[in-house]
C-alpha positions in Angstrom: 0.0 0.0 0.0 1.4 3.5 -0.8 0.4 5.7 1.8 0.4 9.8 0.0 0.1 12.9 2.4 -1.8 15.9 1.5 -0.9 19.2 3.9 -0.3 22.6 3.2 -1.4 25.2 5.8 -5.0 26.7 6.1 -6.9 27.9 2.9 -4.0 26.5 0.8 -6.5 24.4 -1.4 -5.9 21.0 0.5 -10.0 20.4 0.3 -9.7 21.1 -3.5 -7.1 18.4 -3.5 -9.0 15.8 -1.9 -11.9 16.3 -3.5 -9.8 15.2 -7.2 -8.1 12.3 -5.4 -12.0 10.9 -4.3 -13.1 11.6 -7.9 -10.2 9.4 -9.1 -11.6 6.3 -6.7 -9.2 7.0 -4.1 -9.9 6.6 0.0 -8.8 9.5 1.8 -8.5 10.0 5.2 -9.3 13.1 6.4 -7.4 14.9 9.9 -10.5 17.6 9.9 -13.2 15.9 9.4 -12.3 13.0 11.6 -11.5 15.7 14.3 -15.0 17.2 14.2 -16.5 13.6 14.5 -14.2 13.1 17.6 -15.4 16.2 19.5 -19.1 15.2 19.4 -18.0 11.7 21.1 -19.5 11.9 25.0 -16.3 10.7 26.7 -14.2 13.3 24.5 -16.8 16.2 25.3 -16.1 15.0 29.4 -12.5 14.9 29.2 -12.4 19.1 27.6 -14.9 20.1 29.3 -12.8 19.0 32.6 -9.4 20.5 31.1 -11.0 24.0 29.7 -14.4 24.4 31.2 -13.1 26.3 34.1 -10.9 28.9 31.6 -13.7 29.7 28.8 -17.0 30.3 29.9 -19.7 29.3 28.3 -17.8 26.3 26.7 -20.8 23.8 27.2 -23.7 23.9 25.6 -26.7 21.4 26.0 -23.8 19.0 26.1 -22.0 20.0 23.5 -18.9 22.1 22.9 -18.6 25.2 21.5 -16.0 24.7 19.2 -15.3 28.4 18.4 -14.7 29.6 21.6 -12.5 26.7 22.3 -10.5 27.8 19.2 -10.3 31.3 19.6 -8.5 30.2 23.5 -6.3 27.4 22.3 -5.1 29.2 19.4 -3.9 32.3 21.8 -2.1 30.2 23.6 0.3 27.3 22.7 0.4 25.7 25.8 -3.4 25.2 26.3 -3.5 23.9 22.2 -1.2 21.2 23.1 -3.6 20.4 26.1 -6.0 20.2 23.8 -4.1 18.2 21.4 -2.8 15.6 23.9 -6.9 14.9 24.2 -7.5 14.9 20.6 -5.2 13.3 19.0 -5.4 9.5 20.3 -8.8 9.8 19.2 -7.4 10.5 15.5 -4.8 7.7 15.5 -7.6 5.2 16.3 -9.5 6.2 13.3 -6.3 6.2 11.9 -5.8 2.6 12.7 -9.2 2.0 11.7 -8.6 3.6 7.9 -5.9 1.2 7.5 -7.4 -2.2 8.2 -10.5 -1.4 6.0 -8.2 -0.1 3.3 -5.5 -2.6 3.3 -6.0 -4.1 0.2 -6.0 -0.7 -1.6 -2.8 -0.2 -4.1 -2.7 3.8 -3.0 -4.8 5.3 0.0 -4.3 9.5 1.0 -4.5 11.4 4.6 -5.4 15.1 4.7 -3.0 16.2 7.3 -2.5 20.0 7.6 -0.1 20.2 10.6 2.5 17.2 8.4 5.8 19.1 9.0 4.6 20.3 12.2 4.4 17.4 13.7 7.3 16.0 11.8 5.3 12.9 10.7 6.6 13.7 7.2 8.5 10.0 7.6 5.5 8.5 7.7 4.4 8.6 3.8 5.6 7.1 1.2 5.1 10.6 -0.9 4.1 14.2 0.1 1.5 16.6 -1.6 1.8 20.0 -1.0 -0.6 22.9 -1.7 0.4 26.6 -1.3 -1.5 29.9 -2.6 -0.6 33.3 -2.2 -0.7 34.9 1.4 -3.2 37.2 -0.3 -5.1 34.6 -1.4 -4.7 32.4 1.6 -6.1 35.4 3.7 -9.5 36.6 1.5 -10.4 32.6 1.3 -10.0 31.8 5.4 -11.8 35.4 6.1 -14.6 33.9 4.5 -15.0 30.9 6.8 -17.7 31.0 9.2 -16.9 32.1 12.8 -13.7 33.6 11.1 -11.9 36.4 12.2 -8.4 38.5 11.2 -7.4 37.9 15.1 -8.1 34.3 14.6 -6.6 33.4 11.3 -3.4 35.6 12.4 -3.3 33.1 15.8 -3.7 30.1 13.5 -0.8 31.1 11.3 1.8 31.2 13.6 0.8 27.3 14.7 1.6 26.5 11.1 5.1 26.0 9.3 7.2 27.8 6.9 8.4 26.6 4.1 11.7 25.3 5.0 14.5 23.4 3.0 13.5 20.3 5.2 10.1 20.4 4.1 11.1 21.4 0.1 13.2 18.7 -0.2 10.2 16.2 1.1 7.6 17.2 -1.2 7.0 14.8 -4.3 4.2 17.5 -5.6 3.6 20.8 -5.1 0.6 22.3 -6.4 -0.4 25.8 -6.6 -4.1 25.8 -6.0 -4.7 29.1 -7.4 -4.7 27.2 -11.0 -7.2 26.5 -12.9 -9.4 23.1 -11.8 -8.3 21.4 -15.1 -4.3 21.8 -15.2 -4.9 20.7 -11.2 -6.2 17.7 -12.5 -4.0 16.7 -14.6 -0.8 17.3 -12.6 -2.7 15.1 -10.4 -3.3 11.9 -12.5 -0.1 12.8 -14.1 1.5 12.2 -10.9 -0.5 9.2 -9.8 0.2 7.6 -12.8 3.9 7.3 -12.4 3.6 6.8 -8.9 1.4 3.5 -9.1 3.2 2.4 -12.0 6.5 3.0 -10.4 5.2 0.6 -7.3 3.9 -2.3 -9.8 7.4 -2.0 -11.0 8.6 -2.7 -7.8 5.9 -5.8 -6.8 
């Protein structure tokens, strides 16, 4: 199984990405939405609503946690995101886990994982896709975003990495999202193509 990564830090086109991978037939595995499905799970909800509930009022609602004011504090302050995180993220690894058993006999499976380089699981993957857009760009498509705001999307920023030589030199595609829907396409399959073929080669 070749296991691809697609990152690339907020409003960089990553959704765009997916959504031409799952038109190709591919399973992808997606950090976001499986996070969202993890923070409606009762013993989840218990376990931040013990850690935070205390520190942002009005964090509960009719059982439920209100996800934007949870952001707006964790994103203002490192220490309380990796709090949060440390919660989270076993959740994610057991869907994770999960992904991989019911995909096993797939040739090629892809994870949607914005924070790749971040949390240096770039080793992980058998190939990297990246997607970047302009900052001006980046910053008129996240301001659009419900629940968005210019304090929040400059808080979320600084959680996310630059473009180092490290990460350059790991990236088997980088796509520029601000292309037309088409050429994305293509540069897609094209890549695809050469990949799969490149692993029968190797079977």
């Amino acid at each position: 199984m070749i296991k691809i990564a697609i990152t690339g830090n907020i409003g960089s086109g990553k959704s765009t990405i997916t959504s031409i991978v799952r038109e190709l037939g591919f399973k992808v595995f997606d950090s976001d939405q499986e996070v969202e499905k993890a923070m409606t799970k009762k013993d989840l909800i218990s376990k931040i609503s013990k850690e935070f509930k205390s520190k942002i009022p009005g964090l509960i609602k009719r059982n439920r946690i209100d996800k934007v004011k949870l952001g707006e504090f964790v994103f203002s302050n490192t220490k309380e995101l990796k709090k949060l995180e440390q919660i989270v993220h076993p959740k994610i690894w057991e869907s994770k886990e999960k992904f991989f058993e019911t995909n096993c006999n797939e040739l090629a499976v892809f994870f949607d994982i914005p924070l790749l380089f971040e949390k240096k699981l770039q080793s992980d993957y058998d190939f990297i896709i990246r997607t970047f857009v302009s900052s001006k760009v980046q910053k008129e498509r996240v301001l659009k975003r419900k629940n968005m705001t210019l304090v929040k999307f400059n808080q979320i920023i600084k959680t996310q990495a630059l473009n180092t030589n490290v990460e350059r030199k790991c990236i088997s595609l980088d796509l520029n999202t601000e292309e037309d829907i088409k050429i994305l396409k293509n540069k897609v399959k094209n890549f695809l193509e050469k990949t799969l073929n490149l692993k029968k080669a190797i079977d």
